[in-house]
C-alpha angles and dihedrals in degrees: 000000000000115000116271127200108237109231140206130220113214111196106213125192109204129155123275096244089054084049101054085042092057105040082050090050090052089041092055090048087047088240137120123256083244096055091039095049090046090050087053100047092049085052089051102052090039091060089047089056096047086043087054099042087048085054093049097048086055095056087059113106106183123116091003115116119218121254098252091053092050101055095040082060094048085056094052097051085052087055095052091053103050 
């Protein structure tokens, strides 16, 4: 017997008006409210991650000077120039 993916049903209430919204905005991307919804919800985590991973990367301190570094070594290449 070939492999399956197992598969879970969600069972979502949402308001008739989202509804309706949702299965026109499918309809105009030829696509079902499933896929579209499946579409959303994988944007959507994609963009959580990235948000996560930018916030990570700006916790990282190596190699960053502090403010106060960094303009006292603006001042000194003025300096320099005059």
């Amino acid at each position: 017997m070939p492999d399956t993916i197992k598969k879970t049903r969600y069972f979502l209430d949402i308001e008739p008006e989202l509804r309706n919204r949702v299965k026109a905005a499918a309809a105009l991307k030829g696509k079902t409210m499933r896929g579209w919804l499946t579409e959303a919800i994988i944007a959507k985590l994609e963009d959580e991650i990235d948000a996560s991973d930018g916030l990570a990367s700006l916790a990282d301190t190596e190699g960053t000077k502090t403010l106060e570094d960094y303009l006292k070594s603006r001042q000194g290449s003025r300096r320099q120039v005059n």
